[in-house]
N, C-alpha and C positions, 0 to 999 in steps of 0.2 A: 356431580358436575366435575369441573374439570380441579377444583381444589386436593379431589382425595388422590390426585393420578402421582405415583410415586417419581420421583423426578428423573428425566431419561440420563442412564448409565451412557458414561462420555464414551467418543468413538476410540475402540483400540488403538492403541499405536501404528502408525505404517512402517512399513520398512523405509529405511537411511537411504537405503539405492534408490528407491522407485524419489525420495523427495530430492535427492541429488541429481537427478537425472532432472526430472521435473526443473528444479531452478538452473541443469545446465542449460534447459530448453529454451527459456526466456532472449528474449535478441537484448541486446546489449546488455549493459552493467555489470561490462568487465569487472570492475573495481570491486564493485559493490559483491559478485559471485566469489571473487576472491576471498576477500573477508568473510563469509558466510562459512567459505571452506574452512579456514582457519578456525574459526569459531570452534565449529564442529570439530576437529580436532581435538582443540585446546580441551572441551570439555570432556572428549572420548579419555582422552591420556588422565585427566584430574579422576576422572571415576575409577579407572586404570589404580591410579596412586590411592587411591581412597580403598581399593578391595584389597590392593597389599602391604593396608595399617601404614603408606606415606605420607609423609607432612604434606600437606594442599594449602596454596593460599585461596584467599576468598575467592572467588571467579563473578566478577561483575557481569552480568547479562542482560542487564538494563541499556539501552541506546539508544544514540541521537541521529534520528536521518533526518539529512540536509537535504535540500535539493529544490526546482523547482515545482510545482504543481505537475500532475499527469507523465510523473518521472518512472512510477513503479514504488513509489515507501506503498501503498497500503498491502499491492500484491507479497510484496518481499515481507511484511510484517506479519500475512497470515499466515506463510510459510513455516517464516523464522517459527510461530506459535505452534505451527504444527509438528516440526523439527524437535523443539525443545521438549515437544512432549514424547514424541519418538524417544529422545535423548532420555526419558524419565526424569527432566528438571520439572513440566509440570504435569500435573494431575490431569487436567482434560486439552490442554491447544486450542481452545476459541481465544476468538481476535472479538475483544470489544472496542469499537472506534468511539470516540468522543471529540468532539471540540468542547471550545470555551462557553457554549450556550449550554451544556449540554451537564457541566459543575456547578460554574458558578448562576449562585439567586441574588435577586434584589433585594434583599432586607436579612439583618442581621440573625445570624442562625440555621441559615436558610442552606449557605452553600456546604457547609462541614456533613451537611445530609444528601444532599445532593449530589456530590463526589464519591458521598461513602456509599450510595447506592450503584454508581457506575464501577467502582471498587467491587462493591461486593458479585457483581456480575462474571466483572473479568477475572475472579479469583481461581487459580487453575489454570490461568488461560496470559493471554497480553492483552493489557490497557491500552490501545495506541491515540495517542493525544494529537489531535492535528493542530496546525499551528500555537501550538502550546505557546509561543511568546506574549500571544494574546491575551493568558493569564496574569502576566505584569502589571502590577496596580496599575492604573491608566490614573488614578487619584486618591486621594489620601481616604476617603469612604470607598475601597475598591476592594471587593468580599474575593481578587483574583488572587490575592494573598493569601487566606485561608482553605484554597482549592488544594494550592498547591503543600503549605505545610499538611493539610490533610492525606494527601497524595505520599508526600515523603516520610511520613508517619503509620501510611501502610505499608510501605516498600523495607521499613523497618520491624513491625510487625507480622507481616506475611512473606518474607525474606526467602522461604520456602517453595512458595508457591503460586509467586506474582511475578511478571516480568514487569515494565512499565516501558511503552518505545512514543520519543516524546518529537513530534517529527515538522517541518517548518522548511521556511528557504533559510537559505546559509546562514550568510553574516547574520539576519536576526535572531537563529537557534544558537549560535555560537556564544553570543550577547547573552543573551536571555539565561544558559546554563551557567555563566561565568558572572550572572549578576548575583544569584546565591549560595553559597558556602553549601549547602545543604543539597542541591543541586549538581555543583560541582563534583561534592566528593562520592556521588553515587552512579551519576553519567560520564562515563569516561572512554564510553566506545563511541565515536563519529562514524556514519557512512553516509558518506560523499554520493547522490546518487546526480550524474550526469545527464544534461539534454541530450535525447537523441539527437542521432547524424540524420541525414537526408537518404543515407543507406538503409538506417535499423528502421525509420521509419516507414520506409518504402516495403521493404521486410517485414513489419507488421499489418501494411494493408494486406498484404500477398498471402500475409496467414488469416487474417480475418475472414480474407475471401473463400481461403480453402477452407476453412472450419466452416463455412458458413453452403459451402457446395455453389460459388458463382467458380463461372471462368474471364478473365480478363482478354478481352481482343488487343492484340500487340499494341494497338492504336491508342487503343483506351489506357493502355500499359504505361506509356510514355506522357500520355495527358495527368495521368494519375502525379507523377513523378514530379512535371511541371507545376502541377498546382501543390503539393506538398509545397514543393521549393518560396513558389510565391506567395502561398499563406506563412508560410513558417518565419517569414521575410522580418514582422513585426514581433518578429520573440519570443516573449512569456506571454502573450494575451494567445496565443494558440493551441498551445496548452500540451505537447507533446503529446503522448498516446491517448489522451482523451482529442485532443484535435484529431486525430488518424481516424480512432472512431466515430468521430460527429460527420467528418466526412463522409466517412463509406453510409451513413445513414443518411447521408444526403441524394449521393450520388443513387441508392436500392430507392427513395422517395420516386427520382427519374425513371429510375426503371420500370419500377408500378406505372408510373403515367402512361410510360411508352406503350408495355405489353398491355394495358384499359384500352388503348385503341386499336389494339391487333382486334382479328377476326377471330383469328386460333390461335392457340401460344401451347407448342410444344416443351417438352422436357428441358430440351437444347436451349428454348427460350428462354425458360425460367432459371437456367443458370445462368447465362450470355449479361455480361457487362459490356457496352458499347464504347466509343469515344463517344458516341453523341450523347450519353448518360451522362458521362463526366462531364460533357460539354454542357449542357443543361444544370447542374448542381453549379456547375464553375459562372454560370450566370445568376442564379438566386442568390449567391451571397450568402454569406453566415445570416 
């Protein structure tokens, strides 16, 4: 069965250009691209100093994305993992995602294995924690304590070969790193990732559309634009590139309807995005 199957050898490294390239591709997160560059850098020149017997101080690679929901932290964290392993920091570049359900258990004992199991996965690789604040006691029997000492007790033990990226909205990640000593003194990289513009999102329908083989009627173009604009109106509940993409799955829903009642639906059809498709999604509502 499948017990004796020897465990699959992790994927080579890639080349630095083809992932640099890759995340200059991404539409916005200026800020956030920056920083990445720097990184890479910083640890190119440390291994640099390390092969001609120089002093190296530690090089912390553990970090904290801010930001809100459908910003880009999990895209940029698989990256980062796969980067780092290019870099030779880790042994294979997978991204293990966890939340708070996902360490901590209900009964005593319970989460120190629980963690150490999602641990042991992402070894080689990055742990990325989503709203890790949520692991804050919420109460004085709250096992969200013992996730985390667990957590900060591999990132001491596996120092080698673990990253940890512990990711949330701002002000709460900020909080949350700054409520423990232990935490503090190990995350000291922030990336700030910001809401998309009206531009970058607009920019990412246009990519979706093209990776996906539609074409947009000028019509449909400018409707697209408008409704971004007036969903985006209410803020965080829209969600930034996950709203861009719930949309465009709304609006290809219209389209199916439309072309079900053609007779014939040519090539040209099946990629044609309409105003009257947007129009129609812009009436169903979320």
């Amino acid at each position: 069965g499948d017990a004796e199957r020897p465990e699959e050898a992790p994927p080579p490294p890639e080349k630095l250009e083809d992932l640099q390239a890759e995340l200059a591709g991404y539409i916005g997160l200026g800020a956030v691209k920056r920083e990445v560059e720097n990184l890479i850098n910083m640890v190119t020149v440390h291994q640099m100093r390390r092969k001609n017997d120089l002093p190296v101080t530690d090089l912390s690679l553990h970090m904290v994305f801010a930001g809100n929901p459908g910003t880009g932290k999990t895209t940029i964290a698989r990256l980062m993992a796969r980067i780092y392993h290019t870099l030779g920091i880790l042994s294979k570049g997978q991204l293990v995602e966890v939340d708070r359900g996902g360490l901590v258990a209900g009964y005593v004992g319970q989460t120190a294995l629980k963690t150490g199991k999602a641990i042991e996965k992402a070894l080689g690789g990055v742990l990325f924690i989503d709203e890790a604040y949520a692991l804050n006691g919420r109460s004085e029997n709250d096992f969200g304590q013992e996730a985390i000492d667990t957590i900060l007790k591999a990132m001491e033990d596996h120092r080698d070969d673990l990253v940890v990226i512990a990711a949330g909205y701002d002000g709460l990640m900020e909080d949350f790193i700054h409520s423990n000593p232990g935490l503090e003194s190990r995350f000291n990289r922030f990336l700030h990732f910001e809401d998309y513009t009206l531009e970058e999102m607009t920019a990412i329908f246009a990519m979706q559309c093209k990776r996906g083989c539609y074409t947009l009627e000028t019509e449909a173009e400018e409707q697209v634009r408008a409704f971004l604009q007036e969903e985006n109106r209410d803020g965080v509940s829209f969600g930034n590139a996950r709203g861009v993409r719930n949309l465009f799955e709304r609006i290809l829903v219209q389209q199916a309807n439309r072309l079900a009642r053609q007779e014939t639906v040519s090539r040209e059809d099946l990629m044609a995005i309409t105003a009257s498709d947007v129009a129609a999604a812009r009436n169903t509502g979320a």
